[in-house]
TORMI-254864 format. One record per atom (N, C-alpha, C, CB): residue in one letter; atom name; y, z, x. Coordinates in steps of 0.1 Angstrom, whole numbers, plus 2048, in hexadecimal, padded with zeros to 3 digits. Atoms other than C-alpha are relative to their C-alpha. Glycine has a CB too. Layout:
residues N
ATOM,A,CA,Y,Z,X .
...
This chain:
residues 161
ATOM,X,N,80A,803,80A .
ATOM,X,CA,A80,11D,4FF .
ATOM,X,C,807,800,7F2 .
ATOM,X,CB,7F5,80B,800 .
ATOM,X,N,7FF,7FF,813 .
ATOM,X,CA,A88,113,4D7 .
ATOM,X,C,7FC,80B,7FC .
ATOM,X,CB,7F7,7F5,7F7 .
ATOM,X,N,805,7F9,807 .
ATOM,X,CA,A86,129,4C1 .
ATOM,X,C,809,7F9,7F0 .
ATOM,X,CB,801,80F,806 .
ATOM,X,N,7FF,805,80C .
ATOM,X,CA,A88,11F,49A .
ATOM,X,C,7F6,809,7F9 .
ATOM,X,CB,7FE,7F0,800 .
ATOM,X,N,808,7F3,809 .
ATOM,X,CA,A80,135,47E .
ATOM,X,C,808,7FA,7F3 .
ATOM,X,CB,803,815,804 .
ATOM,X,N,7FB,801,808 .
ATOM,X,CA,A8B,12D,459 .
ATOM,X,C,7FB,806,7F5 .
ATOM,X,CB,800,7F7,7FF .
ATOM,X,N,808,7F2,80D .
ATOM,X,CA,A86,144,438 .
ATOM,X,C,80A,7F9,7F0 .
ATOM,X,CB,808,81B,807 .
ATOM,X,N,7F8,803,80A .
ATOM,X,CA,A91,13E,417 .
ATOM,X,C,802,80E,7F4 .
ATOM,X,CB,7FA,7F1,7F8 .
ATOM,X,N,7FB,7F1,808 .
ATOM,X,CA,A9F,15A,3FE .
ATOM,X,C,802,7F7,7F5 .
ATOM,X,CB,811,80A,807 .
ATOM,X,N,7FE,802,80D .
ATOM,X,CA,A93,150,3DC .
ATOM,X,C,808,807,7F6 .
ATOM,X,CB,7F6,800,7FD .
ATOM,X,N,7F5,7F7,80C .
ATOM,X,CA,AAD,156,3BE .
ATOM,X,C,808,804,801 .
ATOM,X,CB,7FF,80A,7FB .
ATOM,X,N,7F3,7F7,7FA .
ATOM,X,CA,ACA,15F,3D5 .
ATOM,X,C,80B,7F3,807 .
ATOM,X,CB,7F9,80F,80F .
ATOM,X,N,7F5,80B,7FB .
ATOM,X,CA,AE9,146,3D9 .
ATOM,X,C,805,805,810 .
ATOM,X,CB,80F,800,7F5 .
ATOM,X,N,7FA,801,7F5 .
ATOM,X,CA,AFA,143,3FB .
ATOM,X,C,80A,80D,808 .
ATOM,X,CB,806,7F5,7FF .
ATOM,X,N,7F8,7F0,7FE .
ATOM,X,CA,B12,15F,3F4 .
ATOM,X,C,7FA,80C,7FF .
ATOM,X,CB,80A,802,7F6 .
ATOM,X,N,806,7F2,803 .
ATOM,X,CA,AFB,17A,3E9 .
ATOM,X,C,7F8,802,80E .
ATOM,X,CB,7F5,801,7F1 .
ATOM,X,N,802,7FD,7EF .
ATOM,X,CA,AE9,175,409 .
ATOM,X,C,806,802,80C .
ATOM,X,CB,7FC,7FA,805 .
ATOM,X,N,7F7,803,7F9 .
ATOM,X,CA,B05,172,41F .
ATOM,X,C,808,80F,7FE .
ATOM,X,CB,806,7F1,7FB .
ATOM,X,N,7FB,7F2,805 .
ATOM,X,CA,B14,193,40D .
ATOM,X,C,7F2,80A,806 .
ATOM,X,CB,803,801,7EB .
ATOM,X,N,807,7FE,7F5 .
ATOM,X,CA,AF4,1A2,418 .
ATOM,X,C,7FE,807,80E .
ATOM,X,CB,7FF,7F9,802 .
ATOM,X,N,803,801,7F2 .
ATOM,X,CA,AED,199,43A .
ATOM,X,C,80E,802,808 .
ATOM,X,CB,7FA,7F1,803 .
ATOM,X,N,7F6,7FC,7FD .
ATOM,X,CA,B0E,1A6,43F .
ATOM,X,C,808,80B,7FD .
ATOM,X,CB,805,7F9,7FF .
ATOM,X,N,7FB,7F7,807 .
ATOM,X,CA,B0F,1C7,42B .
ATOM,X,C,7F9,806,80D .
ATOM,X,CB,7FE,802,7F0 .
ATOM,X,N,804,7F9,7F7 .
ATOM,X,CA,B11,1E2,44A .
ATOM,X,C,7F4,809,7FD .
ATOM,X,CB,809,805,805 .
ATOM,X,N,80A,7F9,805 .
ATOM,X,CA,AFB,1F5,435 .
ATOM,X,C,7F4,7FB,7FF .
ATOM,X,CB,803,804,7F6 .
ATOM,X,N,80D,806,800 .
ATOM,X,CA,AE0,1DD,42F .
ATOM,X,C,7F8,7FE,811 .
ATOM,X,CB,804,7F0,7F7 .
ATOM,X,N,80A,806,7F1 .
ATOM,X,CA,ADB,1D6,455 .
ATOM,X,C,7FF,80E,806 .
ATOM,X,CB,80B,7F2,80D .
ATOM,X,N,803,7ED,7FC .
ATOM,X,CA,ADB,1FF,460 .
ATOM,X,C,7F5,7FE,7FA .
ATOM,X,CB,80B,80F,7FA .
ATOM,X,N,80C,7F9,806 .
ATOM,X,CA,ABF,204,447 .
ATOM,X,C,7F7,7F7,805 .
ATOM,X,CB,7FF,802,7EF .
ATOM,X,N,80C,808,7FA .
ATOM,X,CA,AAC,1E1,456 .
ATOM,X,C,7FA,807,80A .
ATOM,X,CB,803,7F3,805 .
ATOM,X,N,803,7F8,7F4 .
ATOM,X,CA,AB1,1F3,474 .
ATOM,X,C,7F8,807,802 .
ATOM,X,CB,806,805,802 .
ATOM,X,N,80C,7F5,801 .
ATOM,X,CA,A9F,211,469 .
ATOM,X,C,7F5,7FD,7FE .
ATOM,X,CB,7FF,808,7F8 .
ATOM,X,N,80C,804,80B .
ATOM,X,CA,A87,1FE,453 .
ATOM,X,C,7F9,7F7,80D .
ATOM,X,CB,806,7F5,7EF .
ATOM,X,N,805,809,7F4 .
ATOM,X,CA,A80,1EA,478 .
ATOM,X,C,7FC,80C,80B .
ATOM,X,CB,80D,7F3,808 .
ATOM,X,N,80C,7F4,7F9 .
ATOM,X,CA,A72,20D,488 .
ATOM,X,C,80E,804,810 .
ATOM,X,CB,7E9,7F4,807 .
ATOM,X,N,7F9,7FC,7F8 .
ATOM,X,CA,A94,20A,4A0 .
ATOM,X,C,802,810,804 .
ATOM,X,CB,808,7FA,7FD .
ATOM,X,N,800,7F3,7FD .
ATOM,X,CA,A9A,22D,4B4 .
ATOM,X,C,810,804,7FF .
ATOM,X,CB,7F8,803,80E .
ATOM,X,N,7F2,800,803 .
ATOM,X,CA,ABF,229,4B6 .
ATOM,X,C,80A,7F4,7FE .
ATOM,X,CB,803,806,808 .
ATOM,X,N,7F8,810,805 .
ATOM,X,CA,AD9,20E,4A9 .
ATOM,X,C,80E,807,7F9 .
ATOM,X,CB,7F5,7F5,7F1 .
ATOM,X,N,7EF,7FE,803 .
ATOM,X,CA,AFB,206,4A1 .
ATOM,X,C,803,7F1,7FD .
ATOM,X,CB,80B,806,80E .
ATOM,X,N,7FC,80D,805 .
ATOM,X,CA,B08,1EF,488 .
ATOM,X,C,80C,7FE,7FB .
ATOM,X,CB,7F8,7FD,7F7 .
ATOM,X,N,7F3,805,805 .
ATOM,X,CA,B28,1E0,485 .
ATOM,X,C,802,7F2,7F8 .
ATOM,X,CB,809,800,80A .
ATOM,X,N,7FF,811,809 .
ATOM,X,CA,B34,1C4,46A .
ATOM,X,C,812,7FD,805 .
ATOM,X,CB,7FD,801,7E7 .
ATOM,X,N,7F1,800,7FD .
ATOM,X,CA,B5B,1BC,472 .
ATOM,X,C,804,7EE,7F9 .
ATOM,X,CB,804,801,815 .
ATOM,X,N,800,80D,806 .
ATOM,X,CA,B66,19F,459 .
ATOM,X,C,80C,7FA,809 .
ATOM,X,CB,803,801,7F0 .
ATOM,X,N,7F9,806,7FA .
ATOM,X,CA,B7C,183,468 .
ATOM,X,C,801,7F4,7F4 .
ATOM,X,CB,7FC,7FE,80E .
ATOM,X,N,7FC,805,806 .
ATOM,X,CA,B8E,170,44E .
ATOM,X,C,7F1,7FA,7F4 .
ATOM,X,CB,809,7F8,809 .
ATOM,X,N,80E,802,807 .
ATOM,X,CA,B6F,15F,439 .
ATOM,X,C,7F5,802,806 .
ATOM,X,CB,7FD,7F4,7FC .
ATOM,X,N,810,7FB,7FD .
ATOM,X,CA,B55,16A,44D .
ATOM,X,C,805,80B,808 .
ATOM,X,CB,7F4,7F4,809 .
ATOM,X,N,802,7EE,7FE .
ATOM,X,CA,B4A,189,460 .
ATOM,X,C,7F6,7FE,80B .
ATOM,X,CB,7F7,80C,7F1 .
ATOM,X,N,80C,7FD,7F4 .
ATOM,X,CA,B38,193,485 .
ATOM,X,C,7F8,80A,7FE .
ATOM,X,CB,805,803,80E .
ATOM,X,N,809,7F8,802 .
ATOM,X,CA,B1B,1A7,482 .
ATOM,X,C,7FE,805,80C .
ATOM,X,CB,7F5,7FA,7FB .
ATOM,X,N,7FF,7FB,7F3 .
ATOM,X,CA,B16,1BB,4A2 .
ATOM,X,C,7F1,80B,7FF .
ATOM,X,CB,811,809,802 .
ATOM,X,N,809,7F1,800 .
ATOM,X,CA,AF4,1CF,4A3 .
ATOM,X,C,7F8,802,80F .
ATOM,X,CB,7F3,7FF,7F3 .
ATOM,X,N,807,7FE,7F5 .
ATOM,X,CA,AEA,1E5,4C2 .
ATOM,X,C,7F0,806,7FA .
ATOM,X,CB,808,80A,80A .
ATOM,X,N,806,7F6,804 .
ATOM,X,CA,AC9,1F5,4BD .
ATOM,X,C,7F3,800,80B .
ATOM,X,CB,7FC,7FF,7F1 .
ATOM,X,N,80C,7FE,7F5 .
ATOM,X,CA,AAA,203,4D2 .
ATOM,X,C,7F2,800,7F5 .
ATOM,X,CB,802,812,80C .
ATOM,X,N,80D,7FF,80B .
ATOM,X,CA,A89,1FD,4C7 .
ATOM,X,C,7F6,802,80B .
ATOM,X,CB,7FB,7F0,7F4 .
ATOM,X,N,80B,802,7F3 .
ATOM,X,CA,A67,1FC,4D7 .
ATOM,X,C,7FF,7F4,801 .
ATOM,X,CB,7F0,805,7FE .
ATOM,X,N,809,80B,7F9 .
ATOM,X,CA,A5C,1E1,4ED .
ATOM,X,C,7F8,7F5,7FB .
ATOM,X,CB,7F9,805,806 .
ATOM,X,N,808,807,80A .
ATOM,X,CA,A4A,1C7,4D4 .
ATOM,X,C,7FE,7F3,809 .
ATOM,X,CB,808,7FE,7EE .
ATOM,X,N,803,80C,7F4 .
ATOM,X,CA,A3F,1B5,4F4 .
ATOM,X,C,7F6,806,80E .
ATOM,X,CB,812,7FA,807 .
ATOM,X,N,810,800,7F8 .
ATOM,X,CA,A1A,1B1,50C .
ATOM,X,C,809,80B,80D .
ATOM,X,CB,7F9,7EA,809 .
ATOM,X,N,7FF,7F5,7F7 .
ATOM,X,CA,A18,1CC,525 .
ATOM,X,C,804,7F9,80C .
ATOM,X,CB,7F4,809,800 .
ATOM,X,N,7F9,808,7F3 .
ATOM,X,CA,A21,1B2,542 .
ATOM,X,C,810,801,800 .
ATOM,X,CB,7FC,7EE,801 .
ATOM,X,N,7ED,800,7FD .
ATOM,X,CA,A4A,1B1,536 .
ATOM,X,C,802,810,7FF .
ATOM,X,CB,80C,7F6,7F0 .
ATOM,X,N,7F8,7EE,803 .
ATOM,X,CA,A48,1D7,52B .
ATOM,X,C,802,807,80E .
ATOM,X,CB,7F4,80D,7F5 .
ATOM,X,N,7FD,800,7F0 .
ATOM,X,CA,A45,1DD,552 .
ATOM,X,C,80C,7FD,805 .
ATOM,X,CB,7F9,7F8,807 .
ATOM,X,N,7F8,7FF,800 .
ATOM,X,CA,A64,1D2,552 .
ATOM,X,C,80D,7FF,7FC .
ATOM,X,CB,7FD,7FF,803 .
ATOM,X,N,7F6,7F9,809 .
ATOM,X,CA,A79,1DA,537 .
ATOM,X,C,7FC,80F,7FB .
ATOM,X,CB,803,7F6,7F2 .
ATOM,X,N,802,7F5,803 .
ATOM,X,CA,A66,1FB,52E .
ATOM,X,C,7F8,800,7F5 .
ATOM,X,CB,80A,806,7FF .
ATOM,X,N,807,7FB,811 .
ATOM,X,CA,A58,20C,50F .
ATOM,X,C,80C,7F8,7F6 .
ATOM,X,CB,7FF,818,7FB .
ATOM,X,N,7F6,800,80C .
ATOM,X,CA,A78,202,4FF .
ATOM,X,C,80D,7F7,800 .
ATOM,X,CB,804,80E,7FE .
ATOM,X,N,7F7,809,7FE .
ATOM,X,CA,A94,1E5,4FC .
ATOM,X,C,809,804,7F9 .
ATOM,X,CB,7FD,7F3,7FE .
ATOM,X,N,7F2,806,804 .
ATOM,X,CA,ABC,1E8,4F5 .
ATOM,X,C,7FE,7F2,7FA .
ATOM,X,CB,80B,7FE,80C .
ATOM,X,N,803,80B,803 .
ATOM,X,CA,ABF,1CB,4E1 .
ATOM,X,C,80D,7FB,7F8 .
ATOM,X,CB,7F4,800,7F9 .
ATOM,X,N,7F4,802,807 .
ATOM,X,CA,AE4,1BD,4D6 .
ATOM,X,C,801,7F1,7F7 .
ATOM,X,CB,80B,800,80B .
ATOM,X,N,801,810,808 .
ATOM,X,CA,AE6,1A1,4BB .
ATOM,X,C,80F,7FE,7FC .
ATOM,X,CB,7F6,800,7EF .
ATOM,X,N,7F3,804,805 .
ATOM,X,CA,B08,192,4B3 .
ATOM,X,C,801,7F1,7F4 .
ATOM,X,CB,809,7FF,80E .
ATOM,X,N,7FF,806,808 .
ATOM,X,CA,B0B,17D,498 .
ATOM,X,C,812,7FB,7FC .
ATOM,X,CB,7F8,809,7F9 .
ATOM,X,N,7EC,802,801 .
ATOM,X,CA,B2C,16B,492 .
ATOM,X,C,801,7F4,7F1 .
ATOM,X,CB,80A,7F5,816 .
ATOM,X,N,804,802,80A .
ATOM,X,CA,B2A,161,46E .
ATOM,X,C,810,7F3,7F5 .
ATOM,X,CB,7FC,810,7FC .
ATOM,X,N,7F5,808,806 .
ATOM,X,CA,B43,142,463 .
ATOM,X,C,806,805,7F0 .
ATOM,X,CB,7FB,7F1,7FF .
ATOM,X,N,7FD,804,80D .
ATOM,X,CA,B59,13D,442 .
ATOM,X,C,7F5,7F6,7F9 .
ATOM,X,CB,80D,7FA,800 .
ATOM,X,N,802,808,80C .
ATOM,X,CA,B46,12C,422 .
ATOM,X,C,803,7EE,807 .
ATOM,X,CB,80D,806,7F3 .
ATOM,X,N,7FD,80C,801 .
ATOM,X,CA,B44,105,429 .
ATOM,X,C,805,7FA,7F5 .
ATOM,X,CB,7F6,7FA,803 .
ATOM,X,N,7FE,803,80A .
ATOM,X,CA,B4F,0ED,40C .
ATOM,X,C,7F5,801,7F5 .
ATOM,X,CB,803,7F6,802 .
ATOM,X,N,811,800,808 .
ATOM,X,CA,B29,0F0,3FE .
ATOM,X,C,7FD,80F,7FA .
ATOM,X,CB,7F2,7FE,80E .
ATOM,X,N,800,7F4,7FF .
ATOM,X,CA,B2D,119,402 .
ATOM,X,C,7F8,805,80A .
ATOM,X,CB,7FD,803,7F6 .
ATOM,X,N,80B,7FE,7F1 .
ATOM,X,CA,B10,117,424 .
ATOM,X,C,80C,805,809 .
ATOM,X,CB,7F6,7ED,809 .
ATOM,X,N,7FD,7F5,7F8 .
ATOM,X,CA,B18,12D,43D .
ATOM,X,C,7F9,7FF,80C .
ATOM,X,CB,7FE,80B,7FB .
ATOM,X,N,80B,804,7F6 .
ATOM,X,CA,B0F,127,45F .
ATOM,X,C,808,80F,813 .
ATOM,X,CB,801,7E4,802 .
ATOM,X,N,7FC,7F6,7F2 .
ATOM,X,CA,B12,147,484 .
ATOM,X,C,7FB,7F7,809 .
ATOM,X,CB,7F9,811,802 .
ATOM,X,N,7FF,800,7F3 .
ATOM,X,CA,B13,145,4A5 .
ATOM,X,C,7F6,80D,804 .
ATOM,X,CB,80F,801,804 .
ATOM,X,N,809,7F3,802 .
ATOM,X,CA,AF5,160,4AB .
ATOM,X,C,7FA,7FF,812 .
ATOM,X,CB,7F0,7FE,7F1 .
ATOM,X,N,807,801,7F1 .
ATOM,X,CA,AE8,16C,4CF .
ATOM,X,C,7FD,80F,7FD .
ATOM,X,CB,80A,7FA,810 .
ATOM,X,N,809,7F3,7FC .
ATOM,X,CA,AD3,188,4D7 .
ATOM,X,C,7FA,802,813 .
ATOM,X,CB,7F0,7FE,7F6 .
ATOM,X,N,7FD,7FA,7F3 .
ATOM,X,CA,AD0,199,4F8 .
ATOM,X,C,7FC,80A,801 .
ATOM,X,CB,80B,801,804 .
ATOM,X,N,808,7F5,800 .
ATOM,X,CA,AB8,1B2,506 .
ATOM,X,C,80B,808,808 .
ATOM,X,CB,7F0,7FE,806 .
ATOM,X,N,7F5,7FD,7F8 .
ATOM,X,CA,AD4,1CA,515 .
ATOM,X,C,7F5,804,80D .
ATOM,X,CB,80B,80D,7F8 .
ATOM,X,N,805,7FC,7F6 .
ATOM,X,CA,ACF,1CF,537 .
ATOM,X,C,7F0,7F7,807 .
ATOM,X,CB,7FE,811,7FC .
ATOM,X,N,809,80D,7F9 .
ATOM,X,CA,AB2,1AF,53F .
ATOM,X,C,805,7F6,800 .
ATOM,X,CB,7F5,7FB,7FB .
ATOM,X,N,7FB,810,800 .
ATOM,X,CA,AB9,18B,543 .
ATOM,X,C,7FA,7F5,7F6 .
ATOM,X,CB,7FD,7FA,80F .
ATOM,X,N,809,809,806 .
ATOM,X,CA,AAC,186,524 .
ATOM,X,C,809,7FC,7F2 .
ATOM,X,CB,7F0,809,7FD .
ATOM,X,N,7F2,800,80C .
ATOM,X,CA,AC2,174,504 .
ATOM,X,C,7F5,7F4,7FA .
ATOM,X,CB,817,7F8,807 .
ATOM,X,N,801,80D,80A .
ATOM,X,CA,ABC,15C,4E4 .
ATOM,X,C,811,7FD,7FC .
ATOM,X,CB,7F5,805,7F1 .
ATOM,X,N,7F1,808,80A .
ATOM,X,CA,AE0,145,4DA .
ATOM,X,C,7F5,7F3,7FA .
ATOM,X,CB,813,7F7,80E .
ATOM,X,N,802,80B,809 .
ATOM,X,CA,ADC,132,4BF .
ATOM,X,C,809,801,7F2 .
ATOM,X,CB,7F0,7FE,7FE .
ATOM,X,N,7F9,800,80F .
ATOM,X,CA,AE7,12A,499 .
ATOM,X,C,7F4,803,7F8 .
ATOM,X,CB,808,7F0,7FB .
ATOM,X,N,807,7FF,811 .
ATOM,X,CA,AE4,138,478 .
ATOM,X,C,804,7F7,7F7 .
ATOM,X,CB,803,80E,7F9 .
ATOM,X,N,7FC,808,80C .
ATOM,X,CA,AE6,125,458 .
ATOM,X,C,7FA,804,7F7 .
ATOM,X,CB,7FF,7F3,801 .
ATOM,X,N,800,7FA,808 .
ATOM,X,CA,AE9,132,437 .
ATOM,X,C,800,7F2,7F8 .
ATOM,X,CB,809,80B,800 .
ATOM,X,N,7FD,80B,807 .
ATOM,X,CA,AE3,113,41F .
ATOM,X,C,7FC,801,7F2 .
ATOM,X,CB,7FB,7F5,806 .
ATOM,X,N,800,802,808 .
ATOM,X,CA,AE4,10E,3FC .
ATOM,X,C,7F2,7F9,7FF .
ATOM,X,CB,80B,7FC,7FC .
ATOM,X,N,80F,809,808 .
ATOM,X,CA,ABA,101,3EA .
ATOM,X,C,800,805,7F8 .
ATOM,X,CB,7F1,7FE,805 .
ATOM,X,N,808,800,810 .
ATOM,X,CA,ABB,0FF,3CA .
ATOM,X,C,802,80A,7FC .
ATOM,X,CB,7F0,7FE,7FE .
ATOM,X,N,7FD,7F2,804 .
ATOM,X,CA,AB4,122,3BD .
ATOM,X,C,803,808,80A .
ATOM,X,CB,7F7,807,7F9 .
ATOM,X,N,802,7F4,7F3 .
ATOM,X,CA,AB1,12F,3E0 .
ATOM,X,C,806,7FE,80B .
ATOM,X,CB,7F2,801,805 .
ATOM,X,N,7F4,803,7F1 .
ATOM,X,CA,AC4,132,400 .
ATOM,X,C,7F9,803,80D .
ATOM,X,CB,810,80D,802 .
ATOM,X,N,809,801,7F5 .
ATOM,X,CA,AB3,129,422 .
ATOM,X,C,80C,800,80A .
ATOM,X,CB,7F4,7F1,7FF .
ATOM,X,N,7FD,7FB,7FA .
ATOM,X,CA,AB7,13A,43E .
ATOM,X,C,7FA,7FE,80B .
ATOM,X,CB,800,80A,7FD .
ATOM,X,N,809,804,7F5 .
ATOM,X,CA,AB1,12C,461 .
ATOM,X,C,807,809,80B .
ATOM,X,CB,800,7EE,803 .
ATOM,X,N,7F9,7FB,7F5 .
ATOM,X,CA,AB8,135,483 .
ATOM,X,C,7F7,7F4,80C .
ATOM,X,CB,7FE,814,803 .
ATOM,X,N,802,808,7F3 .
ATOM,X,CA,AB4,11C,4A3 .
ATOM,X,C,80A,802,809 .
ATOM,X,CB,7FF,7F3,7FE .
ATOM,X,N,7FE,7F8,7F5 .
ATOM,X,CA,AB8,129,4C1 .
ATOM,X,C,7F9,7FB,80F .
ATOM,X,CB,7FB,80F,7FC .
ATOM,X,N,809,801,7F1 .
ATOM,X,CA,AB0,128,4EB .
ATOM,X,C,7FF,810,808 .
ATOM,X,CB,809,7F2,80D .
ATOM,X,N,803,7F6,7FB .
ATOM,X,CA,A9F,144,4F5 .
ATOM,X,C,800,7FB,811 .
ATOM,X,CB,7F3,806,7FA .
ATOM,X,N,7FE,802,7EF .
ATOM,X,CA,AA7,14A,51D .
ATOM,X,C,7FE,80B,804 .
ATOM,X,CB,80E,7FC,807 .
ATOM,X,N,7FD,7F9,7F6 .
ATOM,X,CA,A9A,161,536 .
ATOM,X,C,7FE,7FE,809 .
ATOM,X,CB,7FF,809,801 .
ATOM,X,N,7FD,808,7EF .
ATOM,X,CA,AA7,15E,55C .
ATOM,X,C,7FC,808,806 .
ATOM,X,CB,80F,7FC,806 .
ATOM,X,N,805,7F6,7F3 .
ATOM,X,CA,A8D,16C,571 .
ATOM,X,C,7F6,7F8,802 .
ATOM,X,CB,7FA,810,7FE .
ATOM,X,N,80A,80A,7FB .
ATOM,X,CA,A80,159,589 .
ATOM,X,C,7EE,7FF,7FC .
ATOM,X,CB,802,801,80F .
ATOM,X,N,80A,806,800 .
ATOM,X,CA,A5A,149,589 .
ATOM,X,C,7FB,809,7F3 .
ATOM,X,CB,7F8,800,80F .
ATOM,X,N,809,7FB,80E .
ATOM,X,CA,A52,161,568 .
ATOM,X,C,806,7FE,7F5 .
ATOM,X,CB,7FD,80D,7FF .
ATOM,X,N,7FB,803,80C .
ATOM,X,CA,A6D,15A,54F .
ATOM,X,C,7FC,7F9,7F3 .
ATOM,X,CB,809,7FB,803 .
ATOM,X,N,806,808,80E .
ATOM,X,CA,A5C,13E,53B .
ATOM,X,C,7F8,806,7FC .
ATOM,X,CB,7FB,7F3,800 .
ATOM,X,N,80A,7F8,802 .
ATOM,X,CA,A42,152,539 .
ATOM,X,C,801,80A,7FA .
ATOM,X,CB,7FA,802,808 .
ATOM,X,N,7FB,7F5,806 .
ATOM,X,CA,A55,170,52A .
ATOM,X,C,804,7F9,7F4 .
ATOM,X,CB,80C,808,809 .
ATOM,X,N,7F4,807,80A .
ATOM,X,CA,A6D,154,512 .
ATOM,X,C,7F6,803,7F2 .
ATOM,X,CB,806,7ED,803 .
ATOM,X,N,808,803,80F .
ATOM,X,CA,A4E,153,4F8 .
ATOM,X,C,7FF,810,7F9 .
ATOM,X,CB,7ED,7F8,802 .
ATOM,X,N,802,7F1,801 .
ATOM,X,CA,A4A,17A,4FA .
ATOM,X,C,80F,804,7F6 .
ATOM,X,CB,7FF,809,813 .
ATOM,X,N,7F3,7FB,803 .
ATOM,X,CA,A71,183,4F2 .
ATOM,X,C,7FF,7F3,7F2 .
ATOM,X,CB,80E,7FF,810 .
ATOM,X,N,7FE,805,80F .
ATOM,X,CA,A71,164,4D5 .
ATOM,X,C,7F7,803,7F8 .
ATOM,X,CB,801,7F4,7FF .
ATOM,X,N,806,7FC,80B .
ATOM,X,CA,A52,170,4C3 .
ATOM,X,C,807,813,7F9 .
ATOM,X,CB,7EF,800,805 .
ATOM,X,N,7FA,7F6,7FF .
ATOM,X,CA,A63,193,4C6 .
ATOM,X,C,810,7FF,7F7 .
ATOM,X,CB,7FE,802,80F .
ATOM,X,N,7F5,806,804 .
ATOM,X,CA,A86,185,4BB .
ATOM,X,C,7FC,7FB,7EF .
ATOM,X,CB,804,7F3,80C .
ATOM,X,N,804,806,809 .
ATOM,X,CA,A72,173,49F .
ATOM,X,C,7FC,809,7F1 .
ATOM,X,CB,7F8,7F9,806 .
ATOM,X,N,804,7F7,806 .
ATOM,X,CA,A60,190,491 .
ATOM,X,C,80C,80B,7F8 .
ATOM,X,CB,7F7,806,80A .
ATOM,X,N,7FC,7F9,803 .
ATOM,X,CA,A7B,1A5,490 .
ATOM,X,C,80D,7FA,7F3 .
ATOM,X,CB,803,807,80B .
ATOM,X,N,7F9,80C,808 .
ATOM,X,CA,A8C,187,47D .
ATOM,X,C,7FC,804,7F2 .
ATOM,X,CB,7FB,7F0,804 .
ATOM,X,N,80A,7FF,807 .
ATOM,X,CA,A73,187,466 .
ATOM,X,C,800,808,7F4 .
ATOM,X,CB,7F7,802,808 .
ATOM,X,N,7FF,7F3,805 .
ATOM,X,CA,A6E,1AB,45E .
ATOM,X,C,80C,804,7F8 .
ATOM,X,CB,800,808,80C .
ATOM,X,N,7F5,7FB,804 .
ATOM,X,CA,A98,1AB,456 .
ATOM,X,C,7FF,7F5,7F5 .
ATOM,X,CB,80C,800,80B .
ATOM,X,N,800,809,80D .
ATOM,X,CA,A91,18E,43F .
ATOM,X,C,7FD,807,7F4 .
ATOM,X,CB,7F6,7F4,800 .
ATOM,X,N,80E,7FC,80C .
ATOM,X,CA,A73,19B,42D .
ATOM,X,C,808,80C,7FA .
ATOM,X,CB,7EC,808,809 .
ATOM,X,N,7FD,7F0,805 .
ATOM,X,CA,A87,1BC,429 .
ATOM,X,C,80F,7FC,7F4 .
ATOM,X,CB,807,80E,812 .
ATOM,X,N,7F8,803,80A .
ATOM,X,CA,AA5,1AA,41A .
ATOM,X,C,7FD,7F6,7F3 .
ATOM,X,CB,80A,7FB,807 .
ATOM,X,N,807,803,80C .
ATOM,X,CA,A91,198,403 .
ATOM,X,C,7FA,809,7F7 .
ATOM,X,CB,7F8,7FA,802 .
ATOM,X,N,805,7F5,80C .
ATOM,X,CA,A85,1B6,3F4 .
ATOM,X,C,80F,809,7FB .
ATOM,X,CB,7F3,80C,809 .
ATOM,X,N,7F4,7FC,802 .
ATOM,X,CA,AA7,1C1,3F3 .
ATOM,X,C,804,7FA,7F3 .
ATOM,X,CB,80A,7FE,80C .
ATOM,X,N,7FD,804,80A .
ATOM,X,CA,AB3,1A9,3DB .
ATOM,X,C,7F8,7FE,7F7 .
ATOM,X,CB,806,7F8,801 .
């Protein structure tokens, strides 16, 4: 299943976001600020850009048919793999998320792009989970879930800057 989400971060160039969405400190406190019970965030730079690594447990933000079986509560690992600066200064990861321990993942891309005053922030992605005759039927559950928590980390770094 697609998933596509895009946000824009009025007043803030490519770098100030990008510094950011990559300060280990800023993504611990989303963490908190996202109701997670436990988490672990690593940033590890690699020449112009930087992997983001976050584990964290949260509650279940999904219909009582999947919580049956994943529980009250989802492991949830995001990896983010965050290029060098293009010629423009856009910035574009390699991002997947993965419920630890189900057969449940989103890969896709980020892109960080230069508008005007403001820097727009997408993500397109294929949500996948591999269980037989119910999966598609789970994929919309795990990307509104995926989406939200998107969302929520935006909204919070917009108030940040």
């Amino acid at each position: 299943m697609k998933l596509t989400e895009s946000f824009s971060y009025e007043g803030a160039d490519v770098a100030t976001v990008y510094g950011l969405i990559t300060d280990q400190a800023f993504r611990t406190e989303s963490c908190a600020n996202q109701g997670a019970h436990e988490y672990e965030v690593t940033v590890e730079e690699s020449g112009d850009g930087a992997t983001v690594t976050v584990i964290r447990t949260q509650d279940a933000d999904l219909p009582d048919f999947v919580k049956k079986l994943t529980g009250s509560t989802v492991k949830v690992k995001q990896t983010e793999v965050w290029s060098g600066p293009d010629a423009s200064g856009n910035r574009t990861a390699d991002v997947k998320v993965s419920i630890i321990g189900q057969p449940a993942e989103m890969t896709g891309k980020a892109k960080l792009v230069a508008d005007g005053a403001a820097t727009s922030f997408s993500l397109d992605g294929d949500v996948k989970v591999s269980i037989p005759f119910i999966g598609k039927k789970i994929e919309p559950e795990v990307a509104k879930a995926i989406r939200s928590s998107l969302r929520e980390e935006v909204e919070y770094g917009q108030a940040k800057l």
